[in-house]
C-alpha positions as CSV (number, residue, x, y, z in Angstrom):
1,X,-24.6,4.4,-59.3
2,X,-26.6,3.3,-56.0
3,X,-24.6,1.9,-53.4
4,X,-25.2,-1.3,-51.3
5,X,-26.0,0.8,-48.5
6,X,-28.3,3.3,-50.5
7,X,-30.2,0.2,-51.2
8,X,-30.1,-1.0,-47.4
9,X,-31.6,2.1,-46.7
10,X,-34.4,1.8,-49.3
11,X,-35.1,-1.6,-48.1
12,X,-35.6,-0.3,-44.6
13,X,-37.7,3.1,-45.6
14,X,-40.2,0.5,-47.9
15,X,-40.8,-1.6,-45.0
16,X,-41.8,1.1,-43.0
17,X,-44.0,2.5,-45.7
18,X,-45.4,-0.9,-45.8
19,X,-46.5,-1.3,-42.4
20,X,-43.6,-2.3,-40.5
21,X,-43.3,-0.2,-37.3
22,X,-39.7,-0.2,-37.5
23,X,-36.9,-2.2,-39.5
24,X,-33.3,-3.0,-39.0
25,X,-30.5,-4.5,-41.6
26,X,-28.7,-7.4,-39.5
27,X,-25.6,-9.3,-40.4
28,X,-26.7,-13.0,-41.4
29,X,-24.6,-13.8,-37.8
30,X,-27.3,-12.6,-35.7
31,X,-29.8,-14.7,-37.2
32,X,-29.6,-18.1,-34.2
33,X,-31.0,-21.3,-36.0
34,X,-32.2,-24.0,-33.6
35,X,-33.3,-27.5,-34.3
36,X,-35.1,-27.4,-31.2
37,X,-37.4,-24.3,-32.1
38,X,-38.9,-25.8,-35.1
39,X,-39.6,-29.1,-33.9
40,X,-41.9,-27.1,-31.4
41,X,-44.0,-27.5,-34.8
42,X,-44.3,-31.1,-34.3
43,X,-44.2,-32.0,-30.7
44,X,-46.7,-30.8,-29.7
45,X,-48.2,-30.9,-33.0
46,X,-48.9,-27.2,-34.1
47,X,-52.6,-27.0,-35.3
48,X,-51.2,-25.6,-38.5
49,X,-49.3,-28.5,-39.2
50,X,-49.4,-30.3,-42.5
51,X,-51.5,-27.7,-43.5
52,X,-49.7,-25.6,-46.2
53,X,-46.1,-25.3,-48.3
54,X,-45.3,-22.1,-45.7
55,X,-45.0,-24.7,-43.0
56,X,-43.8,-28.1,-41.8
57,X,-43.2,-30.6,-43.2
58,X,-43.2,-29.0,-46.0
59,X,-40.5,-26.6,-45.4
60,X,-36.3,-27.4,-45.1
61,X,-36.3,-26.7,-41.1
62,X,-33.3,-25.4,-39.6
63,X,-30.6,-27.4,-42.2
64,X,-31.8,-25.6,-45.1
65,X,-31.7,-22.3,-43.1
66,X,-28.3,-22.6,-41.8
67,X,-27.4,-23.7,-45.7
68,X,-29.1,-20.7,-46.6
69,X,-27.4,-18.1,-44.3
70,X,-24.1,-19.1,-46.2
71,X,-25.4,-17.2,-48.8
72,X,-26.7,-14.4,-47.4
73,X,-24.7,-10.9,-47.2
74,X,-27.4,-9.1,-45.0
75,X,-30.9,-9.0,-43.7
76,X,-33.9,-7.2,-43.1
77,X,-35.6,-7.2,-39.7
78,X,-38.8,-5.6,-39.1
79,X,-41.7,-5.6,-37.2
80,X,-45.4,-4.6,-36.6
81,X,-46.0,-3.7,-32.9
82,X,-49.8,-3.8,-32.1
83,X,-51.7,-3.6,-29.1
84,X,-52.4,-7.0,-27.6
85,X,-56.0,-7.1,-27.6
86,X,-56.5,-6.2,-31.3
87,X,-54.2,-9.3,-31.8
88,X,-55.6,-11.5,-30.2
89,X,-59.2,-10.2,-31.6
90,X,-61.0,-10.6,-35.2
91,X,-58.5,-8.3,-36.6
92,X,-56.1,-10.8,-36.3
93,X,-56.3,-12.3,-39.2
94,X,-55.7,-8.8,-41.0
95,X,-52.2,-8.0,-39.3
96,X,-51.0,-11.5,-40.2
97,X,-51.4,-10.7,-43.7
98,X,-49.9,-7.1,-43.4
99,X,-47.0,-9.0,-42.2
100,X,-46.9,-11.7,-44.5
101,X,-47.4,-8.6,-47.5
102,X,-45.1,-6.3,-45.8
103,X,-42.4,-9.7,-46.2
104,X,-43.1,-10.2,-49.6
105,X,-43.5,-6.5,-50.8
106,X,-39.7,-6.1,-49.1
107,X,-38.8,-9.2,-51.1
108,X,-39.9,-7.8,-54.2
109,X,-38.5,-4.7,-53.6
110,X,-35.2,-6.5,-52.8
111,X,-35.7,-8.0,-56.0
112,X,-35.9,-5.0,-58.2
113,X,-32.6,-3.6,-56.7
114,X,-30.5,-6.4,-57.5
115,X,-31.0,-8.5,-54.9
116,X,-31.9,-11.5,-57.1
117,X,-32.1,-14.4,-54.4
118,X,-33.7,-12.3,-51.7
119,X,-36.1,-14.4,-50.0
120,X,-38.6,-13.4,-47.5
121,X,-40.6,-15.0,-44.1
122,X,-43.1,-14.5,-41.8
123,X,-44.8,-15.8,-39.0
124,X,-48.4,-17.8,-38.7
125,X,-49.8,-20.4,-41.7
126,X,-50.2,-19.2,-45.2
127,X,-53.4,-21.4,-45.2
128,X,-54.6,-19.9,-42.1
129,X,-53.8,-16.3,-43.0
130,X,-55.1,-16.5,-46.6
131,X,-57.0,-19.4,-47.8
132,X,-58.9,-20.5,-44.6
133,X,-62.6,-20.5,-46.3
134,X,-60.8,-23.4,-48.8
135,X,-60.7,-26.6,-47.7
136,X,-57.0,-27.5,-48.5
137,X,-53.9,-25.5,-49.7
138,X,-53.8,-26.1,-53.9
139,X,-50.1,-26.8,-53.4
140,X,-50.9,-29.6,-50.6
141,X,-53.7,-31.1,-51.8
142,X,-53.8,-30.5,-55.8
143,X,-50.3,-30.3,-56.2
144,X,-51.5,-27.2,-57.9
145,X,-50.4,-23.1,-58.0
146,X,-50.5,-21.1,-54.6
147,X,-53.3,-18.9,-54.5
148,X,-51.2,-15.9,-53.1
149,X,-47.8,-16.5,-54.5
150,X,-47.1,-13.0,-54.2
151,X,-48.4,-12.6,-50.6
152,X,-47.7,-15.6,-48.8
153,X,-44.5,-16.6,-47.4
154,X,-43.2,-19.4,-45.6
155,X,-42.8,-19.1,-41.6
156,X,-39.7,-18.5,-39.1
157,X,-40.5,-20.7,-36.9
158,X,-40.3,-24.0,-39.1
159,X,-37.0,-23.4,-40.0
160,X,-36.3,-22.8,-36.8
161,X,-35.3,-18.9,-36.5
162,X,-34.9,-17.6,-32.8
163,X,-37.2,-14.8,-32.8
164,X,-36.3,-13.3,-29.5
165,X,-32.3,-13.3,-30.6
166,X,-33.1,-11.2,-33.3
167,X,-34.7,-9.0,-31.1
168,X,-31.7,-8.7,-29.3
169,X,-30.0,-7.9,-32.1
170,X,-32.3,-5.0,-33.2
171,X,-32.1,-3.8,-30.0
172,X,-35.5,-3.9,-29.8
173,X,-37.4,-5.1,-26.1
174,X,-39.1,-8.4,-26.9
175,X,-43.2,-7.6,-26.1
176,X,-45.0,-10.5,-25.5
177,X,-48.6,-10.7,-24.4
178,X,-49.5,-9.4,-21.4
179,X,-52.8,-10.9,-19.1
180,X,-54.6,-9.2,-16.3
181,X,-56.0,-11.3,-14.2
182,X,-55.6,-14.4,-16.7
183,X,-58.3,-12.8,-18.8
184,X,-57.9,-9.6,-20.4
185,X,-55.5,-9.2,-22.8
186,X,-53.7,-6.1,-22.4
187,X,-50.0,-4.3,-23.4
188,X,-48.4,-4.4,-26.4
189,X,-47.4,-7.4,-29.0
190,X,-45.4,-7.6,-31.9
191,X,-45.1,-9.6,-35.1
192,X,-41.9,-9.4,-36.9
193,X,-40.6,-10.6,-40.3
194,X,-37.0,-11.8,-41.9
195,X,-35.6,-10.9,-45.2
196,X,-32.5,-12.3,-46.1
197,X,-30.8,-10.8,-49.1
């Protein structure tokens, strides 16, 4: 019989497999919800606003995560370190969807161990990341399927989730963007993802 922490560990070896530079499990505690955080999606108006289901208004916000983390026993914290200036380049786009893939693959892994409500988030729109040639999200604006159900996931920051807290409680140094002279982009950046199980 695999134990609970037999599984953590698979959890955490598949993220890494998957892209993530390094993962942590974290007690649903660490994870700080703050109204204030997600209505940075509103005022000032986020560009991505509006523009998908992965983010507001058409996510709970910070109620429905704090609902949420009454149910959860554990979580999955990882991340993607990258250097700066391939983030904020073209290949953007393609480590925002290795991070929202890396989410969902966890998720579904999550899944198949017996983790039936684990649910999985990310960072950046789901239109923006995946369906940016379309003109509108299918779920917005036909009331239709997602095109990516098993890629996209909602995003951290409309519900509200303190990134830089749950770097704290990985341990892990927060890397932000770094600018020489106010135009090079240079250092280290990171994206990170949440799975709570």
């Amino acid at each position: 019989m695999t134990t609970t922490k037999q599984k953590l560990d698979d959890l955490l070896s598949a993220a890494r497999d998957m892209g993530a530079t390094d993962a942590v499990v974290l007690a649903p505690e660490s994870i700080v919800v703050e109204d204030s955080l997600a209505e940075k999606c509103i005022r000032p108006k986020c560009i991505n606003y509006g523009l998908s289901k992965s983010c507001p208004p058409n996510v709970g916000g910070p109620d429905a995560m704090r609902k949420r983390l009454e149910t959860v026993n554990f979580a999955i914290f990882f991340k993607i370190e990258v250097p700066s200036a391939i983030l904020y380049s073209g290949q953007g786009r393609e480590l925002f969807q290795l991070l929202h893939e890396t989410a969902a693959g966890i998720e579904q892994k999550a899944v198949a161990l017996g983790f039936a409500n684990a649910r999985a988030y990310a960072g950046n729109s789901c239109k923006k990341v995946f369906c940016r040639d379309f003109l509108e999200c299918r779920v917005i604006g036909e009331n239709g399927q997602c095109r990516n159900p098993d890629r996209a996931r909602q995003s951290m920051s409309g519900f509200g989730i303190n990134v830089t807290k749950l770097y704290e409680a990985a341990g892990w140094p927060f890397k932000g963007v770094v600018h020489e002279n106010g135009s090079e982009v240079i250092g280290m950046s990171s994206l990170c993802g949440l799975v709570l199980l």
